[in-house]
C-alpha positions in Angstrom: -8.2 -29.6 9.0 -8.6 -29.3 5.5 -6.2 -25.9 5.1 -9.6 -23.6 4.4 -8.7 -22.2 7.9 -11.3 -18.8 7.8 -13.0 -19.8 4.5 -15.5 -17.0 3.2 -13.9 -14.1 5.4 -11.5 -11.4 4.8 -11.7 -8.2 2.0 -12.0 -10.6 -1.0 -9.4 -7.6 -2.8 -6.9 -8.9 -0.7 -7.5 -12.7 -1.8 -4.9 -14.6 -2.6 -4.9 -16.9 -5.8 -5.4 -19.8 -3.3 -8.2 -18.4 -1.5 -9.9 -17.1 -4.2 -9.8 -20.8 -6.0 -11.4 -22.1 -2.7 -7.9 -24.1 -2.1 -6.2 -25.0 1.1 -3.9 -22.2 2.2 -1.8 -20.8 4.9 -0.1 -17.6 6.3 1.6 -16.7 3.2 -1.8 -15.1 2.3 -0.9 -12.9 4.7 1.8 -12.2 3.2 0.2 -11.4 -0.1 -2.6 -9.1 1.1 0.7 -7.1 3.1 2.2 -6.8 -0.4 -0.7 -5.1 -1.3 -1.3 -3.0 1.3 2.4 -2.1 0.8 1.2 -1.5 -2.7 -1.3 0.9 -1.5 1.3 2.8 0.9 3.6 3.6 -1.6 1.0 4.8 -4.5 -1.5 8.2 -4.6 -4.7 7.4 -5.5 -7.0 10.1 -6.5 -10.3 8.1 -5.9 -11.1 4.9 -4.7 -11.8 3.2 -8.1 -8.7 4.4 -9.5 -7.3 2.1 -6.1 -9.4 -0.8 -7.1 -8.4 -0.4 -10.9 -4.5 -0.6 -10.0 -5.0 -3.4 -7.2 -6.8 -5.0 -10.3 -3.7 -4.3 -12.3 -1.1 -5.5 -9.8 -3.0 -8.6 -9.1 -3.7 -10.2 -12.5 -1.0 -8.8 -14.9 1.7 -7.7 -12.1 1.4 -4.3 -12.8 3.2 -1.6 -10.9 2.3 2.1 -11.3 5.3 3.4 -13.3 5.8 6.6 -10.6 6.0 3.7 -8.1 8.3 1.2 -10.0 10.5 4.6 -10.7 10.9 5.7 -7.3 10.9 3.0 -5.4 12.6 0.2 -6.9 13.5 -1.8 -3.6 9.4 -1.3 -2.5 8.3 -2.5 -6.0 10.9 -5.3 -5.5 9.1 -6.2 -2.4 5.4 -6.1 -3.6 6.2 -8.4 -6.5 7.5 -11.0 -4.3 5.1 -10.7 -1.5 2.4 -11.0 -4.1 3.5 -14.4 -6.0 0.6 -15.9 -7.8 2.4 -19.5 -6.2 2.5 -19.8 -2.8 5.2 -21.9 -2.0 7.3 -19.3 -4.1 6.2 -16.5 -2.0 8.5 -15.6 0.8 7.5 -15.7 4.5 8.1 -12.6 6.7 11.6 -14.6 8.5 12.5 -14.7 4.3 11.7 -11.1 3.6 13.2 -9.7 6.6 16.5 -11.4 5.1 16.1 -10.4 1.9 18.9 -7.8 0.5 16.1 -4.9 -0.8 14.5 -5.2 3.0 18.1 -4.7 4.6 19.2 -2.3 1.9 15.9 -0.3 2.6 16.0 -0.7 6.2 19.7 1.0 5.6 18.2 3.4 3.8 15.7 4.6 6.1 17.9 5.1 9.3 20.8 7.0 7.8 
């Protein structure tokens, strides 16, 4: 195999770097199209190009809607790693389930 595994399928918004540069990949583009559908879950969007302008945003320049960054500093935390421009920097799920802002949200949400 030559790591293009589903080549030419998929929402190209939620491309990673490696699949939009026609490179070999693996699951951790999975795990950066869930950071930015994470993204999406945490921001209000008025209208859909205002979604595609801050997906645009958060993709090239690792931009984070300031209400969002704000408010939800263990969320924005999360999105920034799940969305690494390198893969082999970008956590997989076993790494983000670890990680201290999952636990301290997962805290957070069950008190």
């Amino acid at each position: 195999s030559n790591g293009l595994i589903t080549g030419g399928v998929g929402t190209p918004i939620y491309h990673s770097p490696e699949q939009k540069n026609h490179q070999a990949y693996n699951e951790k583009v999975d795990i950066y199209a869930l950071g930015l559908v994470l993204y999406e879950m945490c921001s209000l969007f008025n209208t859909n190009s205002e979604r595609v302008d801050c997906l645009k945003k958060i993709k090239e320049k690792k931009e984070i809607k300031a209400i969002v960054k704000d408010n939800m500093k263990l969320e924005s935390n999360l999105i920034l790693m799940m969305i690494e421009d390198d893969a082999n920097k970008r956590p997989s799920a076993e790494e983000i389930l670890d990680s201290s802002d999952y636990i301290e949200l997962k805290k957070i949400n069950s008190l």
